[in-house]
N, C-alpha and C positions, 0 to 999 in steps of 0.2 A: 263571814262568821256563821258557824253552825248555829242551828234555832240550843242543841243543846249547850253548847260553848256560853252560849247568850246566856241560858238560864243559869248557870254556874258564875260568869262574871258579872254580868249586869245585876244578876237576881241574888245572886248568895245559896243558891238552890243545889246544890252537890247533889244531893241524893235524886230530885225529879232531873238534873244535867245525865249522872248515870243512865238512869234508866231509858229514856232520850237517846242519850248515844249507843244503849246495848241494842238498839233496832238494824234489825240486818235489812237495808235494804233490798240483800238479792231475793229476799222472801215473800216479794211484792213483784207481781205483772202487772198492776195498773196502781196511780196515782192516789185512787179513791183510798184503797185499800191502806195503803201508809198514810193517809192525812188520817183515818179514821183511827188507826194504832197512835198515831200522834196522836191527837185530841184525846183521847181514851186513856191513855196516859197521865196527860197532863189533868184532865176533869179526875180520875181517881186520885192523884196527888193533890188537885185540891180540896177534893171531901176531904180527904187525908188530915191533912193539913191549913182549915179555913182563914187560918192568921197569913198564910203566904199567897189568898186570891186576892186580898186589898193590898197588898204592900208593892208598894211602884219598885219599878228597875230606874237602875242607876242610870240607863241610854236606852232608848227605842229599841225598838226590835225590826229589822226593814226585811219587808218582805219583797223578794225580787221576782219579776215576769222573767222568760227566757223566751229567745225565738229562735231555734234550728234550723240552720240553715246547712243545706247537702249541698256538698259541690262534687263534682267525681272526680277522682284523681285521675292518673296515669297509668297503674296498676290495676291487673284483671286478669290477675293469676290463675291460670287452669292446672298448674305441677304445684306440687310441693315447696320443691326450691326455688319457684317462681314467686309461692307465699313467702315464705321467710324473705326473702330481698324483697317486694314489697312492705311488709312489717315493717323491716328494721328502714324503711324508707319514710314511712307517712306519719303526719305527724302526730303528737299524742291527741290530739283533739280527732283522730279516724279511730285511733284502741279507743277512748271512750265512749263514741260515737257505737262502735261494735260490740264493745266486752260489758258496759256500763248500763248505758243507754238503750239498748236492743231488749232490754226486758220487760220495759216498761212500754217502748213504742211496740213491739209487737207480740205484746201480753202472752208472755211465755217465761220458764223460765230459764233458761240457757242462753248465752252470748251467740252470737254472730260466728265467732271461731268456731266456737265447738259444733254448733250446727253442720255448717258446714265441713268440719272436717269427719264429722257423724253422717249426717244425711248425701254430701255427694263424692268423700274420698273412702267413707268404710274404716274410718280409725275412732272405734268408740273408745279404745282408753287413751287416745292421747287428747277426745274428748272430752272426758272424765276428768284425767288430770289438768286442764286451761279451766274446767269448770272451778275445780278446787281452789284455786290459785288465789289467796283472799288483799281482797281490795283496800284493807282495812290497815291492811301492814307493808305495802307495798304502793309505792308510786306509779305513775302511769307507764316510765321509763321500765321500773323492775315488773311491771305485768307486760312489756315488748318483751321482756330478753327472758322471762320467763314462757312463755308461747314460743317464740321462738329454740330454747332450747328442749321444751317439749314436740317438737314440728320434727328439729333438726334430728334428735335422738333416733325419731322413727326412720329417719333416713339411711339411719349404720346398721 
């Protein structure tokens, strides 16, 4: 469950659950920087609203550690059509790892695809376009076959 999902069900909170969830995480290259938009949030909605800092939730709120773990796969694509059959091979825990997660571990802000198909293939808009690609409305699945039909397009 999302910290905003929590504040909306456990809390009764709609409006600090909104605002919570309007945070774009690709707008963050390091950790610090979205816990601080979090908190900064939630502390103005509490001046905001001082009746909703004492009022208990209906269930905890659990905050979870994570530990990443890299294993390499099989795949070590140097062609194009070597990426896409890679892609559409590994599993969605490599796209998150790449497209999600790459912004945060190396405090930047573009994924892994688009890096690389910028910095060592020379295709800055089909960079552009995987960068657009929004996370928010699309599963890990529809961000494979979206990359991939933006990879393959460049290939006709």
């Amino acid at each position: 469950m999302t910290f905003a999902h929590w504040c909306l069900s456990a809390c009764n909170e709609p409006v600090l659950a909104e605002q919570l969830a309007s945070v774009d995480v690709r707008e963050f290259t390091a950790i610090e920087g979205l816990r601080r938009r979090m908190v900064g949030i939630v502390n103005e909605f509490v001046q905001q609203h001082p009746q909703s800092g004492a009022k208990p939730a209906h269930e905890p709120f659990y905050f979870c550690a994570a530990s990443i773990v890299v294993l390499p796969t099989q795949f070590a694509p140097d062609t194009l059509p070597g990426f896409v059959d890679g892609l559409r091979q590994v599993s969605v825990h490599s796209i998150h790892h790449h497209f999600i997660e790459a912004r945060l571990r190396l405090h930047r802000m573009s994924n892994d695809f688009s890096n690389w198909l910028e910095q060592e293939v020379g295709l800055s808009q089909a960079a552009e376009s995987i960068e657009r690609i929004d996370i928010y409305t699309s599963t890990l699945e529809g961000v494979r076959q979206q990359i991939a039909t933006i990879v393959e397009q460049t290939l006709n």
